[in-house]
C-alpha positions in Angstrom: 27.2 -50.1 -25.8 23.7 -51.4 -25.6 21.0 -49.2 -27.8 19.3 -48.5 -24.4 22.5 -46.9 -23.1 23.2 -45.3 -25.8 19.4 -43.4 -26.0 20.1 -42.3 -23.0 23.6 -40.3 -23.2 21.6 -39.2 -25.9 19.1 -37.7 -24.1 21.0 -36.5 -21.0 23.4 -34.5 -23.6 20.0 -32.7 -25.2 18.7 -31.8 -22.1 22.0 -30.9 -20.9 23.2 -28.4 -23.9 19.3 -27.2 -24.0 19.5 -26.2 -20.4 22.8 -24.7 -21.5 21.1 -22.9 -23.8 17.8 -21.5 -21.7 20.5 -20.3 -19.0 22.4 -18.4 -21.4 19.3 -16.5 -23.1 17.8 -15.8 -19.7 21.1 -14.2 -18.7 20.9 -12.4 -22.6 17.3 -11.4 -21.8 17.3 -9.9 -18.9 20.6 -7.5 -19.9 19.2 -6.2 -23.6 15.7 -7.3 -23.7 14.1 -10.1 -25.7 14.1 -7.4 -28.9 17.5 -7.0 -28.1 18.9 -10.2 -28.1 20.3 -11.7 -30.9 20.6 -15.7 -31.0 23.8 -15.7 -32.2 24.8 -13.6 -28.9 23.0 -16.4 -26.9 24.7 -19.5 -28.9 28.3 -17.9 -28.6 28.1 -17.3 -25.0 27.6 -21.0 -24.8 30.2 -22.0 -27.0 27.8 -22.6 -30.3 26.9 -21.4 -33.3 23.2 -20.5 -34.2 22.3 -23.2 -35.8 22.7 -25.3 -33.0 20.5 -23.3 -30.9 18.0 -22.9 -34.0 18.1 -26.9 -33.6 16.3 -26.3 -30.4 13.8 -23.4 -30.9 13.7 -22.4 -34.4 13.2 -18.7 -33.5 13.6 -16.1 -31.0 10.7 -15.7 -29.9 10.2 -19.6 -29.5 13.4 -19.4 -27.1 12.4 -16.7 -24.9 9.0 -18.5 -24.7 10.8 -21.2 -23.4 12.2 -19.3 -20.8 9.2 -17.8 -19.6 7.4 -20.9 -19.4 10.8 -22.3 -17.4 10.7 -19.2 -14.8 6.7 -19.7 -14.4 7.4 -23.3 -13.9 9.7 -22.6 -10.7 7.0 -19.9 -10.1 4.4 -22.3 -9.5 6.8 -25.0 -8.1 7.3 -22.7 -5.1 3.5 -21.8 -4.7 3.0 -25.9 -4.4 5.5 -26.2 -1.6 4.5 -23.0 0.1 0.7 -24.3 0.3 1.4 -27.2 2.4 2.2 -24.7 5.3 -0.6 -24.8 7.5 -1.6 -21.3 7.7 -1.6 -18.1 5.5 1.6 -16.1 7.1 3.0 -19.9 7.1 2.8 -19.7 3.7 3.5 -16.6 2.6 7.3 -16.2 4.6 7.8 -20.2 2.7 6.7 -18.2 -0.9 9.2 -15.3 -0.2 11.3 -17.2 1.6 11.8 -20.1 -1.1 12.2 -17.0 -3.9 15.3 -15.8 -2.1 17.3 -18.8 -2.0 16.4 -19.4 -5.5 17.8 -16.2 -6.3 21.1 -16.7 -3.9 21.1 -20.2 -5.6 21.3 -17.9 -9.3 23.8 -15.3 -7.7 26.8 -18.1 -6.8 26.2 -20.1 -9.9 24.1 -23.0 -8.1 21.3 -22.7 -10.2 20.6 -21.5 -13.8 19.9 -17.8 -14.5 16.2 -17.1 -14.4 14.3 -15.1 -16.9 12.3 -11.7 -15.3 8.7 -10.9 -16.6 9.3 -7.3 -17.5 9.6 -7.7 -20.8 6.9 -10.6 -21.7 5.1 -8.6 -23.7 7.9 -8.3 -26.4 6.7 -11.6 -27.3 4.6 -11.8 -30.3 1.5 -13.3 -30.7 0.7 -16.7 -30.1 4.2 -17.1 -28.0 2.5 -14.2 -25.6 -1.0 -15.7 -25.5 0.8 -19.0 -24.3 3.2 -17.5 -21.7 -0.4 -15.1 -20.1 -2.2 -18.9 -19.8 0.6 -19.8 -18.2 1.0 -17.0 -15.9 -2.5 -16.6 -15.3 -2.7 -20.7 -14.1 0.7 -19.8 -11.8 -1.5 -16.8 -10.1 -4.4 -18.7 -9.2 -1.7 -21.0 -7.6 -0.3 -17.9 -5.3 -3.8 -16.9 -4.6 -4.4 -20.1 -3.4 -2.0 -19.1 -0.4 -4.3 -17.0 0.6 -7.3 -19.7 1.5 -7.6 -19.6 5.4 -9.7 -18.7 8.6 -7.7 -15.4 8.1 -8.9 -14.6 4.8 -12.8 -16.3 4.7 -14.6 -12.9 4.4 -12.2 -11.4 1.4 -13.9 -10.2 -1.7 -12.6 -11.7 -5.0 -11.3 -8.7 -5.6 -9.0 -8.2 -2.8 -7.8 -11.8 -3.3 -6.7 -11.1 -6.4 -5.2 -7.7 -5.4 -2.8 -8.8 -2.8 -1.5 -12.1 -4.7 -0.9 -9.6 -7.4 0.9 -7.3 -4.3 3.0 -11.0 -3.1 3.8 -11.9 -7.0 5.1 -7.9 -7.3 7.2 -8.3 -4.1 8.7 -11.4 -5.4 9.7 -10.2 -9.0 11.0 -7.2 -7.5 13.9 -8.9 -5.3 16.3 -9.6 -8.5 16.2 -5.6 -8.4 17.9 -5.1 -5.1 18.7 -8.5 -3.2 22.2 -7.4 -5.5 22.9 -5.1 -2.4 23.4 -8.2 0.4 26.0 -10.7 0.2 23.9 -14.5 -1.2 24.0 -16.0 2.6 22.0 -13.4 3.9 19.1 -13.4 1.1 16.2 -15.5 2.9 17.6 -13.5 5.8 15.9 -10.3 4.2 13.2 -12.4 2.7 12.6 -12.9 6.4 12.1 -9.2 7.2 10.4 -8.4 3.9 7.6 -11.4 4.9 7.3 -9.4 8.4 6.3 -6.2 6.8 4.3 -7.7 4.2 2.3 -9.5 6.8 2.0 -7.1 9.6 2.6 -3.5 8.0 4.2 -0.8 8.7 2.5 0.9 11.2 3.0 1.2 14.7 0.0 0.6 16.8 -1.0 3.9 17.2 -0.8 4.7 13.4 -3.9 5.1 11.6 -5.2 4.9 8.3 -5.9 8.2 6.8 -4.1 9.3 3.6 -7.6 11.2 2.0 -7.3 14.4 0.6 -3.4 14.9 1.0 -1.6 17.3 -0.9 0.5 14.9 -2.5 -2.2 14.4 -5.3 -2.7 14.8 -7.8 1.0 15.4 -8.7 1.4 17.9 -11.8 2.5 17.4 -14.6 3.3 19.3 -17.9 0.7 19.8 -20.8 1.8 19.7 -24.8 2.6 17.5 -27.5 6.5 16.2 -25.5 4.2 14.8 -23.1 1.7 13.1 -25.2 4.8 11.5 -26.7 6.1 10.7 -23.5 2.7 9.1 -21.7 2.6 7.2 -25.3 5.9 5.8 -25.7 6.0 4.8 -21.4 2.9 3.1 -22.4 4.3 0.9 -25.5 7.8 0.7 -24.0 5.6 -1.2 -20.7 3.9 -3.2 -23.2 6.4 -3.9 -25.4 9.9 -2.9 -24.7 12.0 -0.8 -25.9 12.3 -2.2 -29.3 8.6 -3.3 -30.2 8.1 0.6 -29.1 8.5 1.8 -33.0 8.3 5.3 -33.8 5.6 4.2 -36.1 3.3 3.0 -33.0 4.1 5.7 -31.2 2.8 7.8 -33.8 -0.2 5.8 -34.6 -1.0 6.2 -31.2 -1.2 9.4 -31.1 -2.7 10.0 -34.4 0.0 11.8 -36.0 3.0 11.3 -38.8 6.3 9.9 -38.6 6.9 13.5 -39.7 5.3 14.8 -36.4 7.3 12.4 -33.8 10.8 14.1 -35.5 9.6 17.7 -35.4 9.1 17.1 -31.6 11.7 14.3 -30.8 15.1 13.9 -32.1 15.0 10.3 -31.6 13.5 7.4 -30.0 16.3 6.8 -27.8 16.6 10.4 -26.4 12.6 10.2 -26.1 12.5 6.7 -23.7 15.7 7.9 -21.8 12.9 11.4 -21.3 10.0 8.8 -20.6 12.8 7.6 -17.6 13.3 11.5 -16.4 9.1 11.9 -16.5 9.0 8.9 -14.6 11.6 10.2 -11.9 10.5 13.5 -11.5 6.7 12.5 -11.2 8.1 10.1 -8.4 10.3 13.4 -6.8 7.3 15.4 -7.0 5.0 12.7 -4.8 8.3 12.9 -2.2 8.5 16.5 -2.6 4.5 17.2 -2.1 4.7 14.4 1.0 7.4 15.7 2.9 5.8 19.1 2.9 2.5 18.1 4.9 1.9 18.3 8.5 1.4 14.8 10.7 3.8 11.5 10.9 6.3 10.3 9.0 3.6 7.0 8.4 1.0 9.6 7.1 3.7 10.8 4.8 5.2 8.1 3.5 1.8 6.8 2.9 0.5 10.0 1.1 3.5 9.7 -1.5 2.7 6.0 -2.4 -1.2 6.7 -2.8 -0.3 9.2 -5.1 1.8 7.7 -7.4 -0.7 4.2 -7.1 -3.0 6.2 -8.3 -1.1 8.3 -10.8 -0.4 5.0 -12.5 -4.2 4.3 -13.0 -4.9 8.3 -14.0 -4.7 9.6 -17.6 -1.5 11.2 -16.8 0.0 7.3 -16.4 1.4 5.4 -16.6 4.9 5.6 -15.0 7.6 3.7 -17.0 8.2 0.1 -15.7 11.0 1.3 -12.9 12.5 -2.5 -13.8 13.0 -2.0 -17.4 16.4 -0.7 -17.4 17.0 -3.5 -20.0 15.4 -1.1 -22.4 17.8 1.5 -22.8 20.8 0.1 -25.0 23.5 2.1 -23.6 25.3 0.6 -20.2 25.6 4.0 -19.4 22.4 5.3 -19.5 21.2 1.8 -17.3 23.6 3.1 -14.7 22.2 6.4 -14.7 18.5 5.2 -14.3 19.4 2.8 -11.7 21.6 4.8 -9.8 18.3 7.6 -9.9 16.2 4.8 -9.2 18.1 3.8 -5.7 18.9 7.7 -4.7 14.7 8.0 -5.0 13.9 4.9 -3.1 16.5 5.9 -0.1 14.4 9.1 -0.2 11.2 6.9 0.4 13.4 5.4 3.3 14.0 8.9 5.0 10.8 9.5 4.9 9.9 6.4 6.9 12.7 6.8 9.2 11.1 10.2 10.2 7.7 7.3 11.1 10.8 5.6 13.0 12.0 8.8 15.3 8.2 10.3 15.8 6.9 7.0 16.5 4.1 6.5 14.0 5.9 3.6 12.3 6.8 0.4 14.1 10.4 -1.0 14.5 11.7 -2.3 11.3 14.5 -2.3 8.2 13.4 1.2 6.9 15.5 0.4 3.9 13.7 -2.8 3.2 10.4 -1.3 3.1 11.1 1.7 1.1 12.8 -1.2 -1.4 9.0 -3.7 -1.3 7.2 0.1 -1.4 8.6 1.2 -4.9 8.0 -2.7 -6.1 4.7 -2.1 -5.1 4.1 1.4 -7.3 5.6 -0.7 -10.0 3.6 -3.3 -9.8 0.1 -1.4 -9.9 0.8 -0.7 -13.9 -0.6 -4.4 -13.7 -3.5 -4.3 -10.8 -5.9 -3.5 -13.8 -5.3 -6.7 -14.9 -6.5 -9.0 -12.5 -8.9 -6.2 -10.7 -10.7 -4.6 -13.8 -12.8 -2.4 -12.1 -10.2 -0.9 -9.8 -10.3 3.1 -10.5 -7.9 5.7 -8.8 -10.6 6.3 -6.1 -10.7 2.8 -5.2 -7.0 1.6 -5.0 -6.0 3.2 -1.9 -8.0 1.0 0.5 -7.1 -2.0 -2.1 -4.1 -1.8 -3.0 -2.1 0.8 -0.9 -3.7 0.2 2.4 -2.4 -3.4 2.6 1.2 -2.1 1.9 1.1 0.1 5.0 -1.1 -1.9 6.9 0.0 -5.8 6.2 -1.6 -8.3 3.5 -3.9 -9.7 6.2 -5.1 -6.4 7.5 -9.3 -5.8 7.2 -10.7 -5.8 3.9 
């Protein structure tokens, strides 16, 4: 066999078992977490042992980097195709569009498993300050989707809020495209790029969500609760495992000592951080389907309140996508099967828009789905608007959910 050849069987075999290899810790990742996974796990699903993946990335955290860095990769891959469109809604049903075959390509086997974001910030540093460059360069390539006659008089900030709204929307398909059968996937990518474009509303809705009785939404005072805002706030950072009882306790400015007089353990306290979560998303419902008006002015009320409960003291609410967190299958069927009941609830409230005519024609189901995505997704707004405060958010971040991405700044 000439040496030429020979290089490249070589090659083609260490691309081949390292692809191998990045499939099966994406897969590994997304079910326990990058804490969680073990490599061992990831090399014996593949029919290794550890130090053949250890060959590849010496540790861990240099694997899951990997896969981040692979996942932003396709990220920005479907921003560069999407951009050639010739206009801004063009572009935007190819970005959402090209994310739902990718995932139907995932679901029947077609395409490797791809790694979610939720729980980046596991990594360590300087793995996470590589995968944020990365990320960050992959946004400014969304944004650019935005450049258009439609879009000339937008202020940075609302640039930057609504890529943030079309990268949320995207991440959050892996959480419920799992409900349609694979062929019909860019189907719904279809309907979820109507309502993201156009809104909700129908044309006699209008915009007026200020001073509902929906916020703010109460909450319980006491030592539980500071445990609970401080471990949903390191568990969102960090996941489940980097959450140690000693940061949680350092946070707070109190003993190990302390955290066990008031908490049994840490898993009973993140599987409460889920309940808080729950019930503060309940009470929004709760508070919204008591006021007088339109199912629209409803439905709207409840997601400005719990927008702006995320940006409040009281938040934030745990990351509804980090199921991955809790180690115990049963307690991930719980909180997803809690999860879906509450977003059917945001449904029913926006089929009431549908029967008194306040919200336009459209897959109630669907936008209930891209709403909670959205609530999710503002735990992260601060990050590429700084200055956005709970006063500000509705009219940039929650208007454009009810009112369409391209609606007046």
């Amino acid at each position: 066999m000439p040496v030429e050849t020979s290089r490249e069987t070589q090659t083609a075999r260490f691309n081949e078992k390292r692809d191998a290899i990045l499939g099966a810790a994406a897969l590994r990742f997304n079910e326990q977490g990058v804490k969680g996974a073990t490599l061992a796990d990831i090399a014996a699903s593949v029919g290794l042992v550890t130090n053949s993946v250890t060959y590849y990335y010496r540790k861990k955290e240099d694997l899951a980097t990997a896969c981040f860095l692979r996942a932003i990769t396709l990220f920005d891959d479907i921003a560069k195709a999407s951009v050639r469109q010739p206009n801004v809604p063009e572009r935007v049903r190819s970005y959402l569009r090209s994310h739902a075959a990718l995932q139907a390509a995932v679901r029947v086997g077609q395409h490797p498993p791809v790694v979610v974001f939720s729980d980046v910030r596991a990594l360590p540093s300087p793995q996470l300050e590589e995968v944020h460059r990365a990320y960050t360069d992959m946004f400014r390539r969304v944004r650019s989707l935005f450049k258009g006659e439609e879009t000339a008089g937008w202020a940075k900030d609302t640039r930057n809020a609504r890529t943030h709204m079309l990268l949320s929307l995207a991440n959050w398909l892996p959480v419920w495209f799992g409900r349609y059968e694979e062929s019909e996937y860019v189907r719904m990518a279809d309907r979820v790029a109507d309502i993201a474009l156009h809104g909700m509303g129908a044309a006699s809705a209008e915009w007026q969500v200020e001073g509902d009785a929906s916020w703010p939404i109460p909450t319980e005072a006491g030592p539980l609760d500071a445990f609970l805002r401080a471990a949903t706030a390191l568990v969102n950072e960090k996941g489940y495992r980097g959450a140690s009882v000693d940061e949680i306790s350092a946070r707070l400015h109190v003993t190990k000592g302390s955290f066990y007089h008031h908490n049994d353990n840490k898993l009973d306290l993140i599987a409460a951080c889920f309940d808080r979560t729950f019930k503060v998303v309940r009470q929004a419902l709760e508070a919204a389907e008591s006021l007088e008006g339109s199912g629209w002015r409803r439905a709207a009320s409840a997601t400005q309140a719990l927008v702006r409960f995320q940006l409040s003291g009281e938040g934030p609410l745990l990351r509804l996508s980090s199921t991955s967190v809790l180690p115990d299958q049963a307690d991930r069927a719980r909180v997803h099967k809690t999860l879906q009941q509450l977003t059917e609830r945001m449904a029913s409230v926006l089929v009431d828009g549908l029967m008194d005519g306040s919200v336009r024609p459209l897959d109630t189901s669907i936008a209930a789905q891209m709403v909670m995505g959205l609530v999710n997704g503002a735990a992260e707004l601060h990050r590429w608007v700084p200055g956005v405060t709970e006063e500000s958010v509705a009219a940039l971040y929650v208007r454009p959910i009810f009112c369409g991405l391209l609606s007046a700044d």
